[in-house]
Structures are given as C-alpha cells and as structure tokens.
PyMOL Python script that loads the backbone (N, CA, C, O; Angstrom):
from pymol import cmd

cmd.read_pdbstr("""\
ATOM      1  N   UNK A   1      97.326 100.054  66.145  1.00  0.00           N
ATOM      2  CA  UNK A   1      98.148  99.227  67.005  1.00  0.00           C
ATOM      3  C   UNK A   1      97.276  98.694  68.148  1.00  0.00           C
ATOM      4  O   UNK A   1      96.528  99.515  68.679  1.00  0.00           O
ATOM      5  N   UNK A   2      97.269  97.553  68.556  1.00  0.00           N
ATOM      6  CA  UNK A   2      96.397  96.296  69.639  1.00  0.00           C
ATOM      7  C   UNK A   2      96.947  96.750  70.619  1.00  0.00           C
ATOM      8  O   UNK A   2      98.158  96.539  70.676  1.00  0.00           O
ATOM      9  N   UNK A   3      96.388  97.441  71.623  1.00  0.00           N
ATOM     10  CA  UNK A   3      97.010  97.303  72.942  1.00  0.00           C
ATOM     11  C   UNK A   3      97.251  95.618  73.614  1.00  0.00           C
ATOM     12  O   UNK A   3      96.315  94.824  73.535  1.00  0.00           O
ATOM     13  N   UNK A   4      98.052  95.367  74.003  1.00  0.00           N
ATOM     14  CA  UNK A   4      98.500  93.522  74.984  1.00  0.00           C
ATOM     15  C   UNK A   4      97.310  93.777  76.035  1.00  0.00           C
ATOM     16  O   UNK A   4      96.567  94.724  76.295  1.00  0.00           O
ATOM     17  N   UNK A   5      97.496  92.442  76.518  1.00  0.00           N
ATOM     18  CA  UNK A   5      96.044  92.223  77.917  1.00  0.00           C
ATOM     19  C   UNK A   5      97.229  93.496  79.050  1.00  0.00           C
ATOM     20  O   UNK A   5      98.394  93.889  79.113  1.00  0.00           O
ATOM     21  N   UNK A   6      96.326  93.610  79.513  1.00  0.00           N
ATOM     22  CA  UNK A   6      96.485  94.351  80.775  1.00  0.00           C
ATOM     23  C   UNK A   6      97.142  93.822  81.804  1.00  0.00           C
ATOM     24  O   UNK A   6      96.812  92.664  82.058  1.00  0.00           O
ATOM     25  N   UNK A   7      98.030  94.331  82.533  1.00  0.00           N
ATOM     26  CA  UNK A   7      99.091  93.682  83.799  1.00  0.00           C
ATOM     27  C   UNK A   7      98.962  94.483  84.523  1.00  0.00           C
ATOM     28  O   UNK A   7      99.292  95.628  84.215  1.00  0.00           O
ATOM     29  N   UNK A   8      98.416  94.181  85.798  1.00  0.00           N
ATOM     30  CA  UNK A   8      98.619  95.003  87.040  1.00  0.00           C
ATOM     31  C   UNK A   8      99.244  94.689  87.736  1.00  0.00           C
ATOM     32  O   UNK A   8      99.102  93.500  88.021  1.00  0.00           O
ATOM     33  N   UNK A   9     100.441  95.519  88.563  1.00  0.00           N
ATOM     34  CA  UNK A   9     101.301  95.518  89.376  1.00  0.00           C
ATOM     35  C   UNK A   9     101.401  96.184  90.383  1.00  0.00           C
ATOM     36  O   UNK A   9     101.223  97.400  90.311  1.00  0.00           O
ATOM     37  N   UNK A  10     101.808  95.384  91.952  1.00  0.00           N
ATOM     38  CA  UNK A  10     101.651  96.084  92.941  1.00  0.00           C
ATOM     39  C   UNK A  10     102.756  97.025  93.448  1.00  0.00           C
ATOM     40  O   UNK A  10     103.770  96.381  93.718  1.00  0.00           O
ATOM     41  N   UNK A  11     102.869  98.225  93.642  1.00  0.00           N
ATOM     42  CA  UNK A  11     104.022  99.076  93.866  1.00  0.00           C
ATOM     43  C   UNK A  11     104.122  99.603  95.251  1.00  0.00           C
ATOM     44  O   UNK A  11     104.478  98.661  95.959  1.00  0.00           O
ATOM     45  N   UNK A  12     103.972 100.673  95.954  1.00  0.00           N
ATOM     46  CA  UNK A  12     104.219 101.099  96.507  1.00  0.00           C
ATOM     47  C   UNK A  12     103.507 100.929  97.774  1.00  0.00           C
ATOM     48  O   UNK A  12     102.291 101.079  97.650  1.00  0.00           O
ATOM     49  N   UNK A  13     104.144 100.504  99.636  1.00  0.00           N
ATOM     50  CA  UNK A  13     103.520 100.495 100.702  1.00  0.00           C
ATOM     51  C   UNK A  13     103.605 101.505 101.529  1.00  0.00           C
ATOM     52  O   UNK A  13     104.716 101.891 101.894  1.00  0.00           O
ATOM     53  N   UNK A  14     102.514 102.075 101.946  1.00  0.00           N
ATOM     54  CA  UNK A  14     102.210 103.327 102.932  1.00  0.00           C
ATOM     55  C   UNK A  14     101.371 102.842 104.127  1.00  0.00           C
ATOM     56  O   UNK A  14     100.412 102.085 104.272  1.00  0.00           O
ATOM     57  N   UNK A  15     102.025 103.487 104.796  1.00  0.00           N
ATOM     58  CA  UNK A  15     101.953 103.182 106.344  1.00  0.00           C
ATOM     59  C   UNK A  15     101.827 104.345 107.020  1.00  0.00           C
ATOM     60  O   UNK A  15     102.792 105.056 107.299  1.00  0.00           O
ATOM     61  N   UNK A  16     100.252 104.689 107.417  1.00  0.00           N
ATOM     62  CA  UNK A  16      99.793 106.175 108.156  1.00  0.00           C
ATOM     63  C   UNK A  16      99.557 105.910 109.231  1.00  0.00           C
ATOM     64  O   UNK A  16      99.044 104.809 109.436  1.00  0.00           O
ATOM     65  N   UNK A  17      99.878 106.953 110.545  1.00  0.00           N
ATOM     66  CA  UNK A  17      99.440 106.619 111.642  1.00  0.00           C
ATOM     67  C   UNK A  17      98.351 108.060 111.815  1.00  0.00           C
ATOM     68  O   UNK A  17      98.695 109.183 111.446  1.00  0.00           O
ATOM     69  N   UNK A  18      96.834 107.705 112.527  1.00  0.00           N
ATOM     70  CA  UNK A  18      96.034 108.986 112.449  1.00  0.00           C
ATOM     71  C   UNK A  18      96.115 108.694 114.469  1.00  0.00           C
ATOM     72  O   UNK A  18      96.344 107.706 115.166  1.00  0.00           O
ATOM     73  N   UNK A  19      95.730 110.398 114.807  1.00  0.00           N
ATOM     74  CA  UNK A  19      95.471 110.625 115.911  1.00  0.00           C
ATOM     75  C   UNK A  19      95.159 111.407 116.122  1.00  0.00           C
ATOM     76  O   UNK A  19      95.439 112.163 115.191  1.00  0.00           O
ATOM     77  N   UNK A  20      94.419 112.132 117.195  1.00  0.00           N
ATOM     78  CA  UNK A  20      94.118 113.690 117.845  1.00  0.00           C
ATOM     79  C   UNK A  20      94.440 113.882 118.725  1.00  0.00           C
ATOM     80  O   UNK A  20      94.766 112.867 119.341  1.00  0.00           O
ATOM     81  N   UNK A  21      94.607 115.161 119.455  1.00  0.00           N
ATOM     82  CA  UNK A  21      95.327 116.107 120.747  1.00  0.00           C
ATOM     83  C   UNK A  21      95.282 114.836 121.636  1.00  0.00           C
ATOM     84  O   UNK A  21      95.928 113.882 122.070  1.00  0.00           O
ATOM     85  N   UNK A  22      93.865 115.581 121.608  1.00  0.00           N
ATOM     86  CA  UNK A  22      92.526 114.776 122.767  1.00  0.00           C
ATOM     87  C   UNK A  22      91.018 114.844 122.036  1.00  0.00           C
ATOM     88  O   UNK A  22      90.484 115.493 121.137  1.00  0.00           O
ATOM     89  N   UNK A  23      90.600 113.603 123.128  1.00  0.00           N
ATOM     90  CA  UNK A  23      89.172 113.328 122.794  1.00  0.00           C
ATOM     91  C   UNK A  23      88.217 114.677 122.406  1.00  0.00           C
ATOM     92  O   UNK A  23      87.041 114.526 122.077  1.00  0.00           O
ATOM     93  N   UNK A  24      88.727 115.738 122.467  1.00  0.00           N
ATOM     94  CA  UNK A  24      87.709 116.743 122.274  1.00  0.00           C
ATOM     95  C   UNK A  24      88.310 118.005 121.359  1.00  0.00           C
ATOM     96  O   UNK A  24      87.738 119.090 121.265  1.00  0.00           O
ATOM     97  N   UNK A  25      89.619 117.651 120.676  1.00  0.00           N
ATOM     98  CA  UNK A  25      90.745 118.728 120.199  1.00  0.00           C
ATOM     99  C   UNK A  25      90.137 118.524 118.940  1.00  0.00           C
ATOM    100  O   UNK A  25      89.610 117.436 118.708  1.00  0.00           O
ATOM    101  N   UNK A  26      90.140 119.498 118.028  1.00  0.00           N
ATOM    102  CA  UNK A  26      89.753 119.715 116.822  1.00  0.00           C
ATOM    103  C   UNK A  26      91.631 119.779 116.153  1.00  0.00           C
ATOM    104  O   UNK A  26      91.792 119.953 114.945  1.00  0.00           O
ATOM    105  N   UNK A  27      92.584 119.657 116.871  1.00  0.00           N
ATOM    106  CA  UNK A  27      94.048 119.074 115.944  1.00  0.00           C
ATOM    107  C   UNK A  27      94.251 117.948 115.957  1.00  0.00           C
ATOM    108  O   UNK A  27      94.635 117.180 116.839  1.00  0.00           O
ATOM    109  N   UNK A  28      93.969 117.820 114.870  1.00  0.00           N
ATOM    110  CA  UNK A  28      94.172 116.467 114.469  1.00  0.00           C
ATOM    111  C   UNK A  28      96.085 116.205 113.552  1.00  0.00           C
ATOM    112  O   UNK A  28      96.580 117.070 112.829  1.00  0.00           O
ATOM    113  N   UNK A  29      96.749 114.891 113.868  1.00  0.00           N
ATOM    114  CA  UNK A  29      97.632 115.018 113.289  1.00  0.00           C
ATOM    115  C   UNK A  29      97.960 113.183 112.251  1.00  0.00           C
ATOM    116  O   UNK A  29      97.658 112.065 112.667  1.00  0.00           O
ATOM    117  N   UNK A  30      98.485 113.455 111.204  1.00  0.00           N
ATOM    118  CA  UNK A  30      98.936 111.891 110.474  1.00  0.00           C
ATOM    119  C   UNK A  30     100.489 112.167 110.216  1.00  0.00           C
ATOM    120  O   UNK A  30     101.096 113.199 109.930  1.00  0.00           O
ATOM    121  N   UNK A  31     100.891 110.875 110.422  1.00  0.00           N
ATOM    122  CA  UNK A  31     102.436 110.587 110.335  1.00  0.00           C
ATOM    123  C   UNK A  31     102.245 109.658 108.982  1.00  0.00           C
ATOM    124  O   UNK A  31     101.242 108.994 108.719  1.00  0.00           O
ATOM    125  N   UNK A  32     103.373 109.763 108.236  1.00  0.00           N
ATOM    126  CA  UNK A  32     103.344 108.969 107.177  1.00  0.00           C
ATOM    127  C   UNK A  32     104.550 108.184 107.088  1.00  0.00           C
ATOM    128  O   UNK A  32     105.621 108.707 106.777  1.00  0.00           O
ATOM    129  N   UNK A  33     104.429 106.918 107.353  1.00  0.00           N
ATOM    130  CA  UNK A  33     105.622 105.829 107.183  1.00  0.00           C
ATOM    131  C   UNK A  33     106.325 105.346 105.558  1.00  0.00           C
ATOM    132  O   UNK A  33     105.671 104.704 104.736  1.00  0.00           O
ATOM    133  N   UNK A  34     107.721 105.792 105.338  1.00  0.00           N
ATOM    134  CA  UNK A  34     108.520 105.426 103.716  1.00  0.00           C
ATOM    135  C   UNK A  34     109.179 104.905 104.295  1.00  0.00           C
ATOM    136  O   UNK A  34     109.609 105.193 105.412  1.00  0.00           O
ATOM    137  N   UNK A  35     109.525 103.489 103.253  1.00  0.00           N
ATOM    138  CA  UNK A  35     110.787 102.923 103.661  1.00  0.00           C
ATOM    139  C   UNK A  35     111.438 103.451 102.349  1.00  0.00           C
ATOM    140  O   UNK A  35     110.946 104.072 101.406  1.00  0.00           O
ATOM    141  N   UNK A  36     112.666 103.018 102.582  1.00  0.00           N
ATOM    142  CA  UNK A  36     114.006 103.953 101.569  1.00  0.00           C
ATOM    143  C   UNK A  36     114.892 102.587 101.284  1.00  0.00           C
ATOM    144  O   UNK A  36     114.906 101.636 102.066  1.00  0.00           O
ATOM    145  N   UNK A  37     115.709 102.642  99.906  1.00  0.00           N
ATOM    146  CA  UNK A  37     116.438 101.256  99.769  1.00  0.00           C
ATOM    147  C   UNK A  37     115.585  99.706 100.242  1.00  0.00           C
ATOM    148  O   UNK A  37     114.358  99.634 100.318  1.00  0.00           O
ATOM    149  N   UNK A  38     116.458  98.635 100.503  1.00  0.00           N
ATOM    150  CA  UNK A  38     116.272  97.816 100.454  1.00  0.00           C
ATOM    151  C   UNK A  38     115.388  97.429 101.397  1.00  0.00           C
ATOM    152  O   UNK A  38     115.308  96.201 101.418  1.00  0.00           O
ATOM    153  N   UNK A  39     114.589  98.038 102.298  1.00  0.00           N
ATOM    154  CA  UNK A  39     113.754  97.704 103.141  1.00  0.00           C
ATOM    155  C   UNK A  39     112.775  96.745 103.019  1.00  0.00           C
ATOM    156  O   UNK A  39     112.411  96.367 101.905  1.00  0.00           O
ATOM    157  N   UNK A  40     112.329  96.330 103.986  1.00  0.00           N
ATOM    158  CA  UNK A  40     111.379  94.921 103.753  1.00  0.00           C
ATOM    159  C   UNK A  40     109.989  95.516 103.987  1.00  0.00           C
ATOM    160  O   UNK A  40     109.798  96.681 104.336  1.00  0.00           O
ATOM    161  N   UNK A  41     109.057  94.622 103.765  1.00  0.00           N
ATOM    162  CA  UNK A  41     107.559  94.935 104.358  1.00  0.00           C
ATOM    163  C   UNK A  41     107.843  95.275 105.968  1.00  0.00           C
ATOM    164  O   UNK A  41     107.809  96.348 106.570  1.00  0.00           O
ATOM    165  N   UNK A  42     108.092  94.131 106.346  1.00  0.00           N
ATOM    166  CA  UNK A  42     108.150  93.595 107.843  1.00  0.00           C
ATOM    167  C   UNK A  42     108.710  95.052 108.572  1.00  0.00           C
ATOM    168  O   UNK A  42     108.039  95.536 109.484  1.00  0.00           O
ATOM    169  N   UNK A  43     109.598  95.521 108.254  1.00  0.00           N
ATOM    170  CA  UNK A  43     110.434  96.741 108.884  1.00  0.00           C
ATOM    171  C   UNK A  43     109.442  97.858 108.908  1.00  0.00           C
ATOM    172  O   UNK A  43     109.552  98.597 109.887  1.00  0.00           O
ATOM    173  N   UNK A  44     108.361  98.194 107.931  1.00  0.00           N
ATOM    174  CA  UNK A  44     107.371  99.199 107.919  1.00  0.00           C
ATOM    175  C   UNK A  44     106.179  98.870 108.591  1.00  0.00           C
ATOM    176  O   UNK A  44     105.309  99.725 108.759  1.00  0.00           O
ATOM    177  N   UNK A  45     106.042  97.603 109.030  1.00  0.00           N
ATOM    178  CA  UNK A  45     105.123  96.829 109.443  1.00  0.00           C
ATOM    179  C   UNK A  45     105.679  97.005 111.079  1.00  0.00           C
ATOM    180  O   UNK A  45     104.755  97.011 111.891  1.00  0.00           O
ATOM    181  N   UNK A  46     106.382  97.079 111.375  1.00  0.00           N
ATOM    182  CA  UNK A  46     107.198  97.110 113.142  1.00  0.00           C
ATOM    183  C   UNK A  46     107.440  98.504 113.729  1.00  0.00           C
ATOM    184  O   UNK A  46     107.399  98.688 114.945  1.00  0.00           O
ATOM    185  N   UNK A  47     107.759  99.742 112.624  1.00  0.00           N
ATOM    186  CA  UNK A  47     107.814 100.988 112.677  1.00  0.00           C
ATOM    187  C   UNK A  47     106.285 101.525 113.042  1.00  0.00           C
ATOM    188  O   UNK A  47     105.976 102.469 113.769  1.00  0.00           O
ATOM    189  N   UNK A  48     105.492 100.684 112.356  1.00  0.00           N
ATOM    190  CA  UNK A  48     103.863 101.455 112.186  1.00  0.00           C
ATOM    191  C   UNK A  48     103.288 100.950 113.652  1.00  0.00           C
ATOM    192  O   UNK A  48     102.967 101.722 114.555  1.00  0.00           O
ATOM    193  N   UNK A  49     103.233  99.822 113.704  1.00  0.00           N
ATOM    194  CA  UNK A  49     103.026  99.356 115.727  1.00  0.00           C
ATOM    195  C   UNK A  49     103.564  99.971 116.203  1.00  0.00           C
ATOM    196  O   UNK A  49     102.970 100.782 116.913  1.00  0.00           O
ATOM    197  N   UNK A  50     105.323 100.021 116.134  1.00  0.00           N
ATOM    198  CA  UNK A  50     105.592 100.803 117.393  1.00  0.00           C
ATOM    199  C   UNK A  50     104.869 102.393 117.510  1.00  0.00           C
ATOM    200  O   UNK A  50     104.154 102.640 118.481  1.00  0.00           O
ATOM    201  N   UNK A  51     105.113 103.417 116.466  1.00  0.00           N
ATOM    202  CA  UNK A  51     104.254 104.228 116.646  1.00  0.00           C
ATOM    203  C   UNK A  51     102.959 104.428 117.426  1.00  0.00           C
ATOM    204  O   UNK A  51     102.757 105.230 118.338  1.00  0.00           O
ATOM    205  N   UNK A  52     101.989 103.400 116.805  1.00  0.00           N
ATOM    206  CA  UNK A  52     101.006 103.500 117.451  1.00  0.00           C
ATOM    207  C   UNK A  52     100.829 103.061 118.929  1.00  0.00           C
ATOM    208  O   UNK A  52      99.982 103.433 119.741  1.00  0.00           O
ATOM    209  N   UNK A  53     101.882 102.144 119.073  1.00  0.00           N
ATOM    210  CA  UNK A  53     102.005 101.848 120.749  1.00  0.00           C
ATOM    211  C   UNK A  53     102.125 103.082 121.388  1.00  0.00           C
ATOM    212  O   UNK A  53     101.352 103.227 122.335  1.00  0.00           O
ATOM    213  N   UNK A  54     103.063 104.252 121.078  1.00  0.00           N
ATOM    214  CA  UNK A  54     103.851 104.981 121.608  1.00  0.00           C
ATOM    215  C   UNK A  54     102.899 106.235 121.511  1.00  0.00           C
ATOM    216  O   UNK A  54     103.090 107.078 122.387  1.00  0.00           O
ATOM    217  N   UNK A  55     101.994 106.474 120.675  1.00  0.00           N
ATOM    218  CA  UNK A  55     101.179 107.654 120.582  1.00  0.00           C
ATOM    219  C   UNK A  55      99.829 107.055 121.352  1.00  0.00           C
ATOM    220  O   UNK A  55      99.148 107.779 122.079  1.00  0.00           O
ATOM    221  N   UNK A  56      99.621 106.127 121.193  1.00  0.00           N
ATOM    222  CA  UNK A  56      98.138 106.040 122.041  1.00  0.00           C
ATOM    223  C   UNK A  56      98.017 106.221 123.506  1.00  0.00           C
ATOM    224  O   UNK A  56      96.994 106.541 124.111  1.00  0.00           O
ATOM    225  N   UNK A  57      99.568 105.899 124.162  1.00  0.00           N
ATOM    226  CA  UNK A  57      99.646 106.145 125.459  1.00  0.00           C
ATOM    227  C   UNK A  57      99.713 108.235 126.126  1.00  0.00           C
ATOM    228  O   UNK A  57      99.812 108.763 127.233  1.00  0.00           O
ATOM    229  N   UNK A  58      99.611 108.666 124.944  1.00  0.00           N
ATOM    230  CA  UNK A  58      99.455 110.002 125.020  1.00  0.00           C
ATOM    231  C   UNK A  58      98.324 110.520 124.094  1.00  0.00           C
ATOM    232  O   UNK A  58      97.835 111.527 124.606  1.00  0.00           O
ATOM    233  N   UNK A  59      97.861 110.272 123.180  1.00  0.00           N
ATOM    234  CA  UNK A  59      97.355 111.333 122.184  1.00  0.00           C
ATOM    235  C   UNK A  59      95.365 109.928 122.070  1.00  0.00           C
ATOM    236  O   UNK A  59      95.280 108.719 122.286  1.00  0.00           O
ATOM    237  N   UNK A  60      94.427 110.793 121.723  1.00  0.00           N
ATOM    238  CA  UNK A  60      93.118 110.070 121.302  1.00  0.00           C
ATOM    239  C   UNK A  60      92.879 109.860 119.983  1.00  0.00           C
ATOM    240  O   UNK A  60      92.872 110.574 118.981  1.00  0.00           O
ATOM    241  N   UNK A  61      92.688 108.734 120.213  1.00  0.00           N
ATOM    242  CA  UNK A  61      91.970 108.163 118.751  1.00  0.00           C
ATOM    243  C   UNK A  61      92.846 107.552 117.669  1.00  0.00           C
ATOM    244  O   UNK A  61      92.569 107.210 116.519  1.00  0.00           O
ATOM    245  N   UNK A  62      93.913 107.515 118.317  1.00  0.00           N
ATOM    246  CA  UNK A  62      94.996 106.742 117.465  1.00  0.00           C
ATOM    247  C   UNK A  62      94.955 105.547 116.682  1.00  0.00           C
ATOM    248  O   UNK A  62      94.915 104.436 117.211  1.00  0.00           O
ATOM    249  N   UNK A  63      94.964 105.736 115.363  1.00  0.00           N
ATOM    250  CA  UNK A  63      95.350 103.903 114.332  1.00  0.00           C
ATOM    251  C   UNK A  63      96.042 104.132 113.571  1.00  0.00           C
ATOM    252  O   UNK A  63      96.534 105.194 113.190  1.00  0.00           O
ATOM    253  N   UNK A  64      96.161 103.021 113.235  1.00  0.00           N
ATOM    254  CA  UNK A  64      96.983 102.989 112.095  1.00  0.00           C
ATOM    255  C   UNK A  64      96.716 101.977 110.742  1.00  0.00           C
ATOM    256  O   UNK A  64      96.144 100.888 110.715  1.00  0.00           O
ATOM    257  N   UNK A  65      97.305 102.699 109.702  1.00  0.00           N
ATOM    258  CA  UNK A  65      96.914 101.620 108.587  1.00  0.00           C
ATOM    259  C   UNK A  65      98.155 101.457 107.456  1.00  0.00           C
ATOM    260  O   UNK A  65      99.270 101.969 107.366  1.00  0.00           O
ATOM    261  N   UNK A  66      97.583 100.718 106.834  1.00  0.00           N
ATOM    262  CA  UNK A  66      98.602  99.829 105.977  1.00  0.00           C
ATOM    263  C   UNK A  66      97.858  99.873 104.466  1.00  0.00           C
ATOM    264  O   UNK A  66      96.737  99.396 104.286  1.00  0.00           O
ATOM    265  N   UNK A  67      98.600 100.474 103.480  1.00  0.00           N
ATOM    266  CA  UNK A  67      97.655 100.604 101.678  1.00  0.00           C
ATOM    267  C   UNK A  67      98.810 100.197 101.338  1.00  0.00           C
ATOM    268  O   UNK A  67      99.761  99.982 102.090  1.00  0.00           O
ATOM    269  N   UNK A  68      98.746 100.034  99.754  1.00  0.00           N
ATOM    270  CA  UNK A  68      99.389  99.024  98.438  1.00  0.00           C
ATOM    271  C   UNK A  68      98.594 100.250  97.526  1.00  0.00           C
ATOM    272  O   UNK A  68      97.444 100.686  97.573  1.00  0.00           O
ATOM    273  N   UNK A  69      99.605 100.534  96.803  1.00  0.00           N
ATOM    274  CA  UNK A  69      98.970 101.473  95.457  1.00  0.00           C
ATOM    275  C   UNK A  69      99.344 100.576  94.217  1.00  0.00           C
ATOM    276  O   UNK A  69     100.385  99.923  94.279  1.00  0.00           O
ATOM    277  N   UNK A  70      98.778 100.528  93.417  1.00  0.00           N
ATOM    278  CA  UNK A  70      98.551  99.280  92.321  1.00  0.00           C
ATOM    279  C   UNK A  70      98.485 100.079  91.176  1.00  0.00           C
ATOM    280  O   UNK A  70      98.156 101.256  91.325  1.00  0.00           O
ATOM    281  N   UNK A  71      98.716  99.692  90.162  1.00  0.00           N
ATOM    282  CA  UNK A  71      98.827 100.764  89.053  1.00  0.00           C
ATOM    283  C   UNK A  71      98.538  99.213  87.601  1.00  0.00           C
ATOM    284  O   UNK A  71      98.886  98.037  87.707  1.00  0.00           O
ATOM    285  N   UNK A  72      98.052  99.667  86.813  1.00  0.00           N
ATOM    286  CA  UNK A  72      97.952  99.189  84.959  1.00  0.00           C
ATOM    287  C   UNK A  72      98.131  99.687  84.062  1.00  0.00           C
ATOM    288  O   UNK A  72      97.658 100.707  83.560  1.00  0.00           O
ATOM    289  N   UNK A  73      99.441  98.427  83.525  1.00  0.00           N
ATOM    290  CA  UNK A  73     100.087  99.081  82.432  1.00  0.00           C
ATOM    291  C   UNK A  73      99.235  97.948  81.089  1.00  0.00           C
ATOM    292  O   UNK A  73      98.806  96.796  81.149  1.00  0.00           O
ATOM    293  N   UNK A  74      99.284  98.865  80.093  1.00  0.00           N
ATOM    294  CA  UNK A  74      99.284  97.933  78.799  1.00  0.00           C
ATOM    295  C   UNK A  74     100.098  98.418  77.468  1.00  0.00           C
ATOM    296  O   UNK A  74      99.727  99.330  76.729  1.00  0.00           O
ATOM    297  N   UNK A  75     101.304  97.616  77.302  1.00  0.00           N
ATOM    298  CA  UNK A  75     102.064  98.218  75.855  1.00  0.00           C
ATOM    299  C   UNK A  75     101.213  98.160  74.687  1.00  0.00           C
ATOM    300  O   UNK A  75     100.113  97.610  74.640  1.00  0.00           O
ATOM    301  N   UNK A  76     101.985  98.958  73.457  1.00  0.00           N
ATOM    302  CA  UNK A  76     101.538  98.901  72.233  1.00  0.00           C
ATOM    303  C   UNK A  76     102.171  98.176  71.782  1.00  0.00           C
ATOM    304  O   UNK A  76     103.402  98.190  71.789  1.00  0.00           O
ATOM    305  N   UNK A  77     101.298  97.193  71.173  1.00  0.00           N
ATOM    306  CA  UNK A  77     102.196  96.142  70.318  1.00  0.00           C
ATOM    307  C   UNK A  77     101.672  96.542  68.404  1.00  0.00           C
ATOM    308  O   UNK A  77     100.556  96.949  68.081  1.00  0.00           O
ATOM    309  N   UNK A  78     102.801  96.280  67.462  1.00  0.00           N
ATOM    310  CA  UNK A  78     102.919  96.297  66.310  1.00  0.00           C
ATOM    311  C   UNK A  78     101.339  95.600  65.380  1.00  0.00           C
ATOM    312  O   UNK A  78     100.871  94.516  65.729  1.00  0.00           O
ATOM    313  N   UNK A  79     100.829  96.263  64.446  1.00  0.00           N
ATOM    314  CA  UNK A  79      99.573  95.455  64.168  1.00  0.00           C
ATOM    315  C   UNK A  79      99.824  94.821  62.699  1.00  0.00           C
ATOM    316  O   UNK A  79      98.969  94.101  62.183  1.00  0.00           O
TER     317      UNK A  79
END
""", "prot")
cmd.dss("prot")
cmd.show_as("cartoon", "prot")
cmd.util.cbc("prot")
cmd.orient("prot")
C-alpha cells in the first residue's frame, strides 16, 4: 500500500511565561498558558503580556514565549 504525499498541520498554541525569584535565586519558576473551547489566538496572546507585565514588576528575568506544535500525517491508500 502507497503511502499519499504528506500533510502537515498546525495544532496546538502554547504560551510560557519563564522567570526567577531574583537576579541571584537559583528558583526558578514557568507558567504555562491553555486556552479551552472556542478561544482565539488573540486571547492567549493578551493573557501571555499581561502576565509578563505583571511578573516583571516583581520577579528577574522574566519572558515570555509563544510555540505552534505541528504534527505529519500520511494515509494508506489502496495499491
């Protein structure tokens, strides 16, 4: 059986915020942003700023980031 051409599809957005105590703390902590139901990009995209607005004014070394997990499928087709 021929596997079909290959389709990659983009699935799932994660939204981490990294930070430490302080500039010299060996605790380090990450928050991990899910949206649930019908949520938009934009809404995980406004959650992840505000966070980081809100932790940098207390905690060092604060960012944040934004991934896409991508995955490839290929069916079996009949030969």
């Amino acid at each position: 059986m021929p596997l079909d051409p290959p389709q990659t599809s983009t699935s799932d957005i994660t939204w981490v915020v990294n930070g430490r105590y302080s500039a010299n703390s060996a605790t380090s902590f990450q928050v991990h942003i899910t949206t649930e139901g019908p949520s938009d990009e934009d809404e995980g995209d406004a959650c992840l700023q505000a966070l980081v607005d809100l932790l940098t004014t207390r905690f060092a070394g604060v960012s944040g980031t934004k991934g896409y997990t991508s995955y490839t499928t290929r069916n079996m087709t009949l030969s």
